[in-house]
Each structure stands twice: as structure tokens, then as C-alpha cells.
N, C-alpha and C positions, 0 to 999 in steps of 0.2 A: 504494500500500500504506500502511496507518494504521499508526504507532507505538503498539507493544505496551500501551502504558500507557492509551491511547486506548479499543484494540479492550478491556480488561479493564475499563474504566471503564463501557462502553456494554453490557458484558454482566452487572455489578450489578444485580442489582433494585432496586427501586425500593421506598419503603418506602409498605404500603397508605395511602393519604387517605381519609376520609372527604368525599363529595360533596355528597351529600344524607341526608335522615334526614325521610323522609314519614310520614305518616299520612294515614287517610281525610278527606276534606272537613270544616272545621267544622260546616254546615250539618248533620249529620250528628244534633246536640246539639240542637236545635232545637226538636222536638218533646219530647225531656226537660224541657227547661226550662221549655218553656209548660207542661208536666206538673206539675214542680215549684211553679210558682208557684201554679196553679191548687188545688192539692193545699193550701199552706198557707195559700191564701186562705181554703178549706172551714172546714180547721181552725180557724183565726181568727176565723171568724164564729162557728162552732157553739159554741165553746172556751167553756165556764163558762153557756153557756144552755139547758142540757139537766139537767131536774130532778133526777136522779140521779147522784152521784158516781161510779160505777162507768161511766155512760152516757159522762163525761168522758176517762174514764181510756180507754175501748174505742173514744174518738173518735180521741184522741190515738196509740193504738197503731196505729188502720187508718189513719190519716195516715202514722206513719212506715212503717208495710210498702209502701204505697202509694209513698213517696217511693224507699224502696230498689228496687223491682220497677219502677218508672217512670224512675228518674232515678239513681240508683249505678248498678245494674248498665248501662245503656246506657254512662255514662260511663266505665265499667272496661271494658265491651268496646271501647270508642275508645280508651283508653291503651294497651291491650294489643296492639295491631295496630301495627305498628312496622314500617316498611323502610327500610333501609340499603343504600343506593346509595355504596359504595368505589370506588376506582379499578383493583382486580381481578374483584368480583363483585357481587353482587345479594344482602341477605340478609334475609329476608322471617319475621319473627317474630310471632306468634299464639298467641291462648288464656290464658284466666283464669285456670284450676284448670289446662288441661293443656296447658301448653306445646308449641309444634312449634314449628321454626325450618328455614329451607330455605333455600341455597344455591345461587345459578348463577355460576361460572365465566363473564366476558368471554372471554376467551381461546376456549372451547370454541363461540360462534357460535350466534346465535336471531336468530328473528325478532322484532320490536316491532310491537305494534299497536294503535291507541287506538279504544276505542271509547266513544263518548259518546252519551245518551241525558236526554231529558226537559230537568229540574234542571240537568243536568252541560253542557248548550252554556250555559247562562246562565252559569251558574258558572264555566266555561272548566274544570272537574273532569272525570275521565271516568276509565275501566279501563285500564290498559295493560296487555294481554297479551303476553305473553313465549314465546315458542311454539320450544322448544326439542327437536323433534322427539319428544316423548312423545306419548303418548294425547291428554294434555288441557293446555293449557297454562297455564302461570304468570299469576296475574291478580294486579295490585297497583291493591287494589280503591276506586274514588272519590278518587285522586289530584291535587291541587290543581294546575295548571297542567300537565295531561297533556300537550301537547305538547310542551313544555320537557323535561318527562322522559325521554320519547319520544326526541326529538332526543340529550338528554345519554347515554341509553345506545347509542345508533348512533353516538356522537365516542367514547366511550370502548369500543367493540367494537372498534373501529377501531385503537382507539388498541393498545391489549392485542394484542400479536403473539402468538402464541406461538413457543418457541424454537425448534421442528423447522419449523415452515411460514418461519420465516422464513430459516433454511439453505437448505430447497429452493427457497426465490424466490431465495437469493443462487446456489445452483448453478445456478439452470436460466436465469438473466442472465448466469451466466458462457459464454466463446467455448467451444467444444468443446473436447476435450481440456485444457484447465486447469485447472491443481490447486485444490482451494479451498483458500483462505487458514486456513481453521481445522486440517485435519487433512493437508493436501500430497496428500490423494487425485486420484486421477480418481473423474470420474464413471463412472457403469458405460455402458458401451457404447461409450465415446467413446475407447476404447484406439487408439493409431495407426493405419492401414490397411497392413498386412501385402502385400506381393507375390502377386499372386492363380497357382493352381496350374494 
């Protein structure tokens, strides 16, 4: 039997850590960039050789729309994809203009699955899906060393008891008929065996 101070110690929570903090692959930026470069290279060259003033002014505008349609917005959709790997849960945040953010529970038990294609075995990047008995599962999409990920959410599912599964592992370990240590019960069934009639 543990001392009181012990058994209260061990049923403290613990206070959330942050793990990890992913995003999708850099590679991801790649194509903006060569976008970008290419975009002010245009500019640069045509910039001041086009005979009309206004020709300069409509060169320089379709550069920067071109630059923001090519290369901001890609780059804010990469900022904006954010997940958060705690030592309680999973927290998966998305979207420019209109935020969602979603949440899985360790404790509650999924599956992990990586799947990787093309780009992503070179890159060692790939999807980890999260397949938590809904419809369609959780995809934490173009993740930088998916395996690693992979692995660190199956140590830390593991790790994440919950508090009722883990009474009933310590009752159903316990010998028959003995009390459990938290509440002095019996378990149900395991009443003495009475004198048969």
C-alpha cells in the first residue's frame, strides 16, 4: 500500500507541455519564390523602357498584384496552418480570413497513419492521419519528418491514461474480492460465496 501523500501526488495533473509546433513542409514556398523572383525580374527589365508613363505605372501595378496572388497569399496560407502537438492533445489551427481550430484529446485513442507520396519520400515529409473513429479522419497535412510525428503521438497516447481506464486496469489486477485502495469497495460480482441452498 502507497502512502497517502504519494497516491495524491500521482493523481495531480500534470501541467500541459508543448511538444511540437509543425507546419507544412518548406518546400511548400518554392514555387512562390521562383514566382516572386521571376515577377521582379519582369519588372526590372521593362521598369522605365516602355514609352509611356502610365505604360510604367500599369507595369509596376500588374507586378505587385502578380506578386501578392503569387507569393503573399501562398505565404499566409503557410503561416496560417499551424499544429500543436501538447502533451494532452492534438491542436490543428487553419485559415486566413476564417479561422477553425480543432482539437483531439490523447486520452480519448486514434489511430496514426502516415502517408507519403511523390516529393514527400524524398523529403522524408508526408500526411499523418489521425483517424479517430469519425467519417473522415484528421490529416496534419505535408509534415516535416512524419515519422517522428507518427511515433511521438503513439508515446504520448500511451503515455495519456485516462482516469477511469486506469481504475479499471487497477480493479480488474486486483485478487477477487479486494477492496480497491481508492474507494474500500468490492468489485461487483466478487461478493463472498454464500452457503448454497
Amino acid at each position: 500500500m502507497s502512502a497517502p501523500g504519494v497516491q495524491a501526488w500521482a493523481e495531480t495533473p500534470r501541467p500541459e507541455v508543448v511538444v511540437a509546433r509543425l507546419r507544412p513542409h518548406s518546400r511548400a514556398l518554392f514555387f512562390p519564390t521562383v514566382a516572386l523572383l521571376i515577377d521582379i525580374a519582369v519588372v526590372s527589365y521593362f521598369a522605365g523602357a516602355l514609352p509611356e508613363q502610365w505604360m510604367n505605372l500599369a507595369l509596376l501595378g500588374v507586378g505587385v498584384l502578380i506578386a501578392l496572388l503569387l507569393f503573399v497569399a501562398p505565404v499566409l496560407r503557410w503561416l496560417a496552418q499551424n499544429d500543436t502537438i501538447t502533451t494532452r492533445r492534438v491542436v490543428i489551427r487553419s485559415g486566413v480570413l476564417v479561422r477553425s481550430r480543432q482539437e483531439l484529446l490523447h486520452s480519448r485513442g486514434y489511430d496514426v497513419t502516415v502517408r507519403q507520396a511523390g516529393l514527400q519520400l524524398l523529403f522524408r515529409s508526408g500526411d499523418v492521419l489521425i483517424n479517430t473513429g469519425l467519417e473522415h479522419p484528421v490529416v496534419l497535412r505535408d509534415v516535416p519528418n512524419a515519422e517522428l510525428v507518427q511515433s511521438a503521438l503513439h508515446d504520448l497516447m500511451e503515455a495519456s491514461v485516462n482516469p477511469i481506464a486506469a481504475r479499471r486496469q487497477r480493479a480488474h489486477s486486483q485478487h477477487p474480492g479486494e477492496p480497491d485502495d481508492q474507494t474500500g469497495e468490492q468489485e461487483l460480482g466478487d461478493e463472498p460465496q454464500r452457503g448454497s441452498r
